[in-house]
Every structure is written in C-alpha cells, then in structure tokens.
C-alpha positions as CSV (number, residue, x, y, z in Angstrom):
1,X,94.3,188.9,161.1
2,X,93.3,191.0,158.0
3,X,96.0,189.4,155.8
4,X,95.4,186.5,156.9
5,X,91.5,186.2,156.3
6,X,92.5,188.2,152.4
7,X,94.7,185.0,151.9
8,X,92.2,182.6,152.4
9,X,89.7,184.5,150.4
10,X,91.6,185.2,146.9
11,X,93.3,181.8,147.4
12,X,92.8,179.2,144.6
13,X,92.7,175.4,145.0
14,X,96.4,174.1,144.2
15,X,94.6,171.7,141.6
16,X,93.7,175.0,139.7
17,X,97.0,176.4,139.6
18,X,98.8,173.2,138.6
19,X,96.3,171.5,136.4
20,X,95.0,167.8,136.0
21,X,97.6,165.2,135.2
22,X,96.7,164.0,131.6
23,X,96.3,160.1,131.4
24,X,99.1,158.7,128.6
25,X,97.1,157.8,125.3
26,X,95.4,154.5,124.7
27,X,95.4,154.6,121.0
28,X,98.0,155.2,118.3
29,X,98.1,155.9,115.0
30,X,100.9,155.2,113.1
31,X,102.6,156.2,109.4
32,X,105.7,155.1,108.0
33,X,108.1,155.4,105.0
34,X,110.5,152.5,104.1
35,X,111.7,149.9,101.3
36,X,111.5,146.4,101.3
37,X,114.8,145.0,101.2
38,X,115.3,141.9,98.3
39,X,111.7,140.5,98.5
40,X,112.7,137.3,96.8
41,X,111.9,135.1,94.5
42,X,108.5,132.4,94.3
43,X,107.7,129.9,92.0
44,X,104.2,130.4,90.8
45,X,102.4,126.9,89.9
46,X,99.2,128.9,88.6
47,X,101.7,130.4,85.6
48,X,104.4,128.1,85.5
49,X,106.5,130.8,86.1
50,X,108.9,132.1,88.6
51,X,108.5,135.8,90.0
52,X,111.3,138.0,90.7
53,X,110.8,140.9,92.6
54,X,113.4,143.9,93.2
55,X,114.0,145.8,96.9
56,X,110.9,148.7,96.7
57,X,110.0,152.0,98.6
58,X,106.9,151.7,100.3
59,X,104.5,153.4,102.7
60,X,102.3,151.9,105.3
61,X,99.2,153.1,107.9
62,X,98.4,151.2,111.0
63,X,95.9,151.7,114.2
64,X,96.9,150.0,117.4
65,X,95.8,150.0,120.8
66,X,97.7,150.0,124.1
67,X,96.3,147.2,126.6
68,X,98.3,147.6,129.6
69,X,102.0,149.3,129.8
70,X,104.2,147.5,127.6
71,X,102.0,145.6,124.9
72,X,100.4,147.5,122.1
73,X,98.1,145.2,119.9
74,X,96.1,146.3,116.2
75,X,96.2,146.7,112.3
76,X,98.7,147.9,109.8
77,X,98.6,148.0,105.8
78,X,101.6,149.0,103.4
79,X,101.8,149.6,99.8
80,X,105.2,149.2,97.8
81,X,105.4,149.7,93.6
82,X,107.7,147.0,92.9
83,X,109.5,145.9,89.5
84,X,109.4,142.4,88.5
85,X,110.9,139.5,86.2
86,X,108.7,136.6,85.4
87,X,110.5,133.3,83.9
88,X,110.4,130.1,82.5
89,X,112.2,127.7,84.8
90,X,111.5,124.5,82.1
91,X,113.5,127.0,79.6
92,X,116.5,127.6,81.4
93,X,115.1,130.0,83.3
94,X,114.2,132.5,80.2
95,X,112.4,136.3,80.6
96,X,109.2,135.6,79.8
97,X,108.7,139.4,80.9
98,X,109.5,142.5,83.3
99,X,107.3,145.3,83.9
100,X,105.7,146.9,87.7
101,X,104.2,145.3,90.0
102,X,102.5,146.3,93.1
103,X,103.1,144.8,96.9
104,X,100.4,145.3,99.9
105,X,100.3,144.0,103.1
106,X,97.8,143.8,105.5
107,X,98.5,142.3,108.9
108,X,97.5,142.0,112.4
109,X,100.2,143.0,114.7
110,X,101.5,143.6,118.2
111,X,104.7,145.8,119.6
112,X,106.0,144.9,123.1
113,X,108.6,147.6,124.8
114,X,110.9,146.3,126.4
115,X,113.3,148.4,127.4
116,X,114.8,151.6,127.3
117,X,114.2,154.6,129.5
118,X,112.9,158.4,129.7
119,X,112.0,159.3,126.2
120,X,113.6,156.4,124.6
121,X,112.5,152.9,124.5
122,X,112.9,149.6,122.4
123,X,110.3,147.0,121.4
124,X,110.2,143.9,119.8
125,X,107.3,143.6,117.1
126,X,105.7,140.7,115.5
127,X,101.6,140.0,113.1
128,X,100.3,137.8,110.3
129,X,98.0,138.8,107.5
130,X,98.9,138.6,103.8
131,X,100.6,139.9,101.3
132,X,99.1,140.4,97.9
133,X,100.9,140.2,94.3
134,X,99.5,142.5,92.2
135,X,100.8,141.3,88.5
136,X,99.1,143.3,85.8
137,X,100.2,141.0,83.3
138,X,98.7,138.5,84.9
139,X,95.3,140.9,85.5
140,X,95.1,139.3,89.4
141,X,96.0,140.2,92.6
142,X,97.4,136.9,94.3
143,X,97.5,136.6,97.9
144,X,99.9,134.9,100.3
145,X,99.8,133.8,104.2
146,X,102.6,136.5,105.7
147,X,104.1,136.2,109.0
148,X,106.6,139.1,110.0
149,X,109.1,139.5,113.0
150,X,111.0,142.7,114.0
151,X,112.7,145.0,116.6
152,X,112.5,149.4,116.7
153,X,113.8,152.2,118.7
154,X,111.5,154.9,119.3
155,X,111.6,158.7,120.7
156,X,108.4,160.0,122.4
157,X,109.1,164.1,122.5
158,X,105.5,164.7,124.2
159,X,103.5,162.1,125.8
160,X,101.1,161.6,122.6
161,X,104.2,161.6,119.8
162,X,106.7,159.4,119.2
163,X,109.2,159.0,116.5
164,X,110.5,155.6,115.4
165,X,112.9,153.3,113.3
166,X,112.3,149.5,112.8
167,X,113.3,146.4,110.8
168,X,111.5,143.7,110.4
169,X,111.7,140.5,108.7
170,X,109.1,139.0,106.5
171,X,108.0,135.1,105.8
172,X,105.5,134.5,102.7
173,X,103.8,131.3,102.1
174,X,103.1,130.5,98.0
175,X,100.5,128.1,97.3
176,X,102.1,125.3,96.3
177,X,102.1,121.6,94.9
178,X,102.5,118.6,97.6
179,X,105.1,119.6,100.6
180,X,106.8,121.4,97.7
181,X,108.7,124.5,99.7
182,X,107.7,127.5,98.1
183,X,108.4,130.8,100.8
184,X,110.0,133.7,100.4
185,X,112.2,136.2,102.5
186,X,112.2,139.8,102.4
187,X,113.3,142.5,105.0
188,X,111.6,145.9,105.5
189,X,113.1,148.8,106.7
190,X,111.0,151.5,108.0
191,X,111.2,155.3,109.8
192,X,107.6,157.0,110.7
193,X,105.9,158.8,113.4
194,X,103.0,158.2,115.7
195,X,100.6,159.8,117.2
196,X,98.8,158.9,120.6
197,X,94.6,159.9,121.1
C-alpha cells in the first residue's frame, strides 16, 4: 500500500514526460541560388534595337504561406547580373553594343505538393509579376508582364527545414507594336533551402 500511494505521489502527468506535439509551420521563408538558362532575345520598339541576353547566375528571396496541406501561396524576388548585345535589325542585325545588364523578378507565386512521401515530396509551382531590364546604356529599368511555370523535389530533415531543387520555365511579354509577337523564353534552374516559422 505504501508503494503504491509513493507512485501516485512522485508521478508526473504523461503529457510532461513526453512533451506537446508541435503544430507543422504556417509560414516559409525561402532562399535560393540558380542561373537562368538562355533568357532570349526581344525586340525593343522604344530603341529600335534587339536585346540579347546570355544564361546568368542569380539569387532569389521569397515569403509564402501555407493555407491548408498541400497549397502554399506568397511572394518571391530574384536578381541575376546578366551580359547583353543590343543590335540593329534594319542593319543586318549589327552590334550596336555589349556590356552588363541586370535581371529582377518579382512575382506572386504558389507551390502545390503533390506527391511524394516521408521526408520527400514533389510540387508543381506556378506566379506572375514582372521582370525588369535594367540596361545602363539605356539609363532605364524596363519592365515586362512575366508569367512562370515549374516543378521541384524537396527534402524536409526537421519539420521547419526543407531542402529543394526546381526548374521552372519563364514567359515575358515586350511591349510591342499592333499584334506584333514580341515574348521571350528562358528557363531557371534553382537549389535553396527553406525555413518554416
């Protein structure tokens, strides 16, 4: 009877011992490295000119915000130092100059997992925003409608990290004259890591 009245005395609540289940983060903040892949070439009405831009490395931020399981929703921005040609098309497509320009991005975007298992899992992604020229030659930054697709892998180690690898596919809209087509192509490839608050 006395061991069994010390037991209930120095006993703890189990809760105690085994600690409160932490709820999975709600919000994400993400950083990534990466290049964009043969960003294309644009004809530029403003300058009569056509811009050539080279694949770049670039770095990006971006905030998002889980609603639900499987659909993350928020804000990213990238930066990329990128060299450039600029030429004539009514001269037989002559230089007319190279040098560095710069390429940013700022876009609303969304990741949806949708699949994988344990610490591994697979999303598609997807935003629109813009992407801004920055031609020093040309002393503006020029801005055009962006809309991006893409698909990632990622690695969660701890409920609040996770590691990733994406590739994603950008559209870019240049103002333009009439129904002229004037939209360029580039691909981004990108590794980073996030972590969950």
């Amino acid at each position: 009877m006395l061991s069994a009245v010390a037991v209930v005395a120095f006993a703890a609540p189990a809760d105690a011992q085994f600690g409160q289940p932490q709820a999975a983060p709600k919000t994400w903040v993400t950083g990534w490295l990466g290049g964009f892949v043969n960003p294309g070439r644009i004809y530029d009405p403003a300058s009569s000119s056509t811009w050539d831009f080279g694949s770049a490395f670039s770095g990006g931020l971006g905030l998002h915000r889980n609603i639900g399981d499987a659909l993350a929703l928020g804000i990213e921005a990238a930066f990329a130092p990128a060299r450039f040609e600029r030429r004539d098309p009514a001269s037989d497509n002559a230089l007319i100059e190279d040098g560095n320009a710069r390429l940013v991005t700022t876009m609303l975007t969304g990741r949806l997992r949708t699949g994988g298992g344990g610490a591994f899992g697979m999303y598609l992604t997807g935003g629109a925003g813009a992407l801004f020229y920055g031609m020093p030659s040309l002393n503006r930054w020029d801005p055009d409608l962006a809309l991006m697709t893409g698909a990632g892998i990622e690695y969660k180690p701890s409920a609040n990290k996770a590691l990733f690898v994406e590739w994603g596919r950008y559209w870019t809209f240049h103002q333009s004259k009439g129904v002229e087509d004037n939209s360029a192509r580039m691909s981004q490839i990108r590794a980073g890591v996030r972590l969950g608050f």
